[in-house]
N, C-alpha and C positions, 0 to 999 in steps of 0.2 A: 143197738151198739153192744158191742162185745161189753160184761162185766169186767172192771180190776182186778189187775194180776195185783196177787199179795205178796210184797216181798218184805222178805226181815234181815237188816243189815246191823253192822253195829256202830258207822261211823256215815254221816251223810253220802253217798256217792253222789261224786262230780261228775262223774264218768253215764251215769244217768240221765243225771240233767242237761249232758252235753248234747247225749241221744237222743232224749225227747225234745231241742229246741231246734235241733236237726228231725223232725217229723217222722225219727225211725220207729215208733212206738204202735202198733198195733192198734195196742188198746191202750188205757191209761197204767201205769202202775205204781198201786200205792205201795209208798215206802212208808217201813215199820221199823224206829229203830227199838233192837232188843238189849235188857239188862243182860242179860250173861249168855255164855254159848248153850248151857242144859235150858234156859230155859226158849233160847232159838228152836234147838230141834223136839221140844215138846209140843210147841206148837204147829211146827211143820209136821210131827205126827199124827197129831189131832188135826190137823188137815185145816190150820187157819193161813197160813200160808202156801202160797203155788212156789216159790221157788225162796232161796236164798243167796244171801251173799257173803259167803263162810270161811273160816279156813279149810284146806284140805283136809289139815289130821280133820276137823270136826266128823267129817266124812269117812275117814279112816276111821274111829271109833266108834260112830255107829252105827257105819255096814259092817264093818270085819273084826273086832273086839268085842266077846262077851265080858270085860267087866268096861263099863264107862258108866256116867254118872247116872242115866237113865234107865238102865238096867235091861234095856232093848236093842234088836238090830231092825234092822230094815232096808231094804236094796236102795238107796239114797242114789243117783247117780250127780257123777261133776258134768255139765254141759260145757264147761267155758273156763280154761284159764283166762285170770283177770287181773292180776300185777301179781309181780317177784317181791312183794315185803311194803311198799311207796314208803321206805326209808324205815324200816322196823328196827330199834336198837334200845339200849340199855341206858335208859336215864335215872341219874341221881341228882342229890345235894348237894355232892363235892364230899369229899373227906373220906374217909376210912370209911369200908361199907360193911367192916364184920358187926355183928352182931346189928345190923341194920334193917328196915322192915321193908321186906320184898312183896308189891301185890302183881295179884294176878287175878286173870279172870276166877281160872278154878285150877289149883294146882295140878291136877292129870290133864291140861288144857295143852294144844301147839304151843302157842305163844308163852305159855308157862317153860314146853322141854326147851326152846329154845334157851329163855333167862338162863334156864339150869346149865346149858349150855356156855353158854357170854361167862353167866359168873366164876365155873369151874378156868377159862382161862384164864381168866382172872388171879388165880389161885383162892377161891371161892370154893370152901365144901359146905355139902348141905346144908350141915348142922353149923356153920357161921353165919347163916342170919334167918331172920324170921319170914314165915311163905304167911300172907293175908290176904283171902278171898275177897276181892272189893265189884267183880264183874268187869263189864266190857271198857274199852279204851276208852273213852270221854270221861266214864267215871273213875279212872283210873287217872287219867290227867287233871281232873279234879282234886282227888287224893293226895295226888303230888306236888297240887299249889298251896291247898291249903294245911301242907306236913303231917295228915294222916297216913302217907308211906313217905319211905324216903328214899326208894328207886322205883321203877317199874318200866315194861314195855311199851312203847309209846311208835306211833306211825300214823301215815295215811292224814297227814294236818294235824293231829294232835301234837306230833312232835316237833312243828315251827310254832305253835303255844309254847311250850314247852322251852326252848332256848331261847324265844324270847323275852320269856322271863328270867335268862339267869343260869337255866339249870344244863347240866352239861351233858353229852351224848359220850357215853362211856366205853360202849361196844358197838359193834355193829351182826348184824345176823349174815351180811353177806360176807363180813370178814372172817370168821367163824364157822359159819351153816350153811354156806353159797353151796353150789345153787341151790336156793329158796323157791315154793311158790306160795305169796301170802293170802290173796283169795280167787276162791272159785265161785261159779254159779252154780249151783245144784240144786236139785230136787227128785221127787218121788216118781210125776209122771212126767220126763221128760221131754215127750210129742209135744203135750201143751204149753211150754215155753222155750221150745226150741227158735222159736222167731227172734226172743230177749237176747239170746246167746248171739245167733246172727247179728241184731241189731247193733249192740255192745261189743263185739269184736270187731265189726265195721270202724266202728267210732274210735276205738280204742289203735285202732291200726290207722288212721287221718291223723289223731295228735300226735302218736309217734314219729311219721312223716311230714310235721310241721305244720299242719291245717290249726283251724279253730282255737286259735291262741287267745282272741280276748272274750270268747263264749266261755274256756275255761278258766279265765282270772275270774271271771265274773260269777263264775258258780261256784268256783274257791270260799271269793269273799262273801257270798248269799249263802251257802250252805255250811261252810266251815268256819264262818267272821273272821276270816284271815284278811289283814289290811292288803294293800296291794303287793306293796313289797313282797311279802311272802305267801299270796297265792302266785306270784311270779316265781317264787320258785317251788314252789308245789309245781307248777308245770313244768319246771325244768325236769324236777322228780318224775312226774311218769315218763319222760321219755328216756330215763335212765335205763340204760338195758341190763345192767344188771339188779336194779330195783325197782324199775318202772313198770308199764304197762307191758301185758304180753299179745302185743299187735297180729299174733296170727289165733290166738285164743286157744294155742295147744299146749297140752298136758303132758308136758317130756319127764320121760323117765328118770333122766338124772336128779329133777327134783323129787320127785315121788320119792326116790332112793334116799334123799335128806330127810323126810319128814317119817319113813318108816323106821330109819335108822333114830332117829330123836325117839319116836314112839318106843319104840323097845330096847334102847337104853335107859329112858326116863318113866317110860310108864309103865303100869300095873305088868306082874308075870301075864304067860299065860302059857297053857298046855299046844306045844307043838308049834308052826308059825304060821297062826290066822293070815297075820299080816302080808304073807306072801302074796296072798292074792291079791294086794291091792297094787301090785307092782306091773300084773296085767292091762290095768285101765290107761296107761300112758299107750 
């Protein structure tokens, strides 16, 4: 038998586990989830992981940006769009948010230009509230509960935690940053898990067309401890076509053009536009 595909995620995929109860799995694949996004693709370059399951910018910064936090490039490729955001937005306390503590994974991060993004609507500048590196979503909705921030980006299940406690959805990225695309599957050598991508876009495109409804509550509440109620509507969520799942698993250029446009308004200068090229890969 085939070895374990290594995957490193940052929020359990249901969309996984939907696959593999549906016997599309090859081989087995261990899920790894990771503290922050530098420390996802250190690992994927040291070669402990076979693929990931990332944001795009991740990928835009470390194939096509020389300054990112790891100080490396490498031909990363995207195999698979795999949802437009599953509900990415702007959650607070409630109240006045100047001078209030914003986290994020790692401020040069997607999910970071976004916030920068949502807040400047807001009428939010920079320098009115505070940026706190705390890592990936879980631990960030962590953060949130127990008033170590007191906004952050929240999606993908973390963010029906999150209003069930209380706490309010302030922005939204599709209202703002539409079209969005929030994760991809990628990796280095893409021959060897291009079956994953297959597999996961199959699945991904039956829950869009209303198949396997209670394999997905039930992996909701197994992997995300979402009571029923709202892994019921976690599934409403992926099949949101403007937030949900992306059922054909392709990489359209009009979001690429969102996340390169966040990229170089919000992130680091650079000499000439690296970036361009990533506008190709759609």
């Amino acid at each position: 038998m085939a070895p374990p595909l290594r995957l490193g995620s940052f929020t359990p995929s249901v969309l996984l586990r939907v696959t593999r109860r549906l016997g599309r799995l090859e081989t087995e694949v261990d899920e790894t989830l990771v503290p922050s996004s530098p420390a996802q693709f250190r690992t994927l370059l040291d070669g402990g992981y076979d693929a990931v399951l990332t944001s795009p910018d991740n990928v835009l910064a470390y194939r096509f940006s020389p300054i990112n936090p790891l100080g490396v490039n490498a031909p990363i490729e995207m195999l698979a769009a795999i949802d437009r955001g599953l509900g990415l937005a702007l959650y607070a306390r409630g109240g006045s948010l100047r001078g209030a503590r914003f986290a994020v994974d790692v401020p040069g991060s997607g999910f970071a230009f976004v916030m920068y993004a949502l807040a400047e609507s807001l009428g939010l500048a920079r320098d009115e509230y505070e940026i706190v590196a705390l890592g990936s979503t879980p631990t960030r909705l962590a953060a949130l509960l127990t008033g170590d921030c007191d906004a952050t980006m929240l999606n993908a299940g973390n963010e029906l935690h999150a209003e069930a406690a209380g706490f309010a959805r302030v922005e939204t990225t599709t209202a703002v940053c539409g079209p969005y695309l929030g994760t991809v599957l990628a990796a280095l050598a893409p021959a060897d898990v291009a079956w994953l991508a297959t597999a996961l876009t199959t699945t991904a495109a039956e829950i869009v067309a209303g198949q396997h409804d209670a394999l997905v509550v039930a992996a909701a509440t197994e992997a995300l401890g979402l009571p029923e109620p709202l892994a019921v509507r976690y599934l409403h969520r992926l099949r949101d076509p403007d937030e949900g799942l992306v059922p054909d698993g392709r990489i359209d250029r009009p979001a690429l053009e969102t996340l390169v446009g966040l990229r170089r308004r919000f992130g680091p200068a650079l000499e000439g536009d690296p970036l361009a090229a990533a506008l190709a890969l759609a």
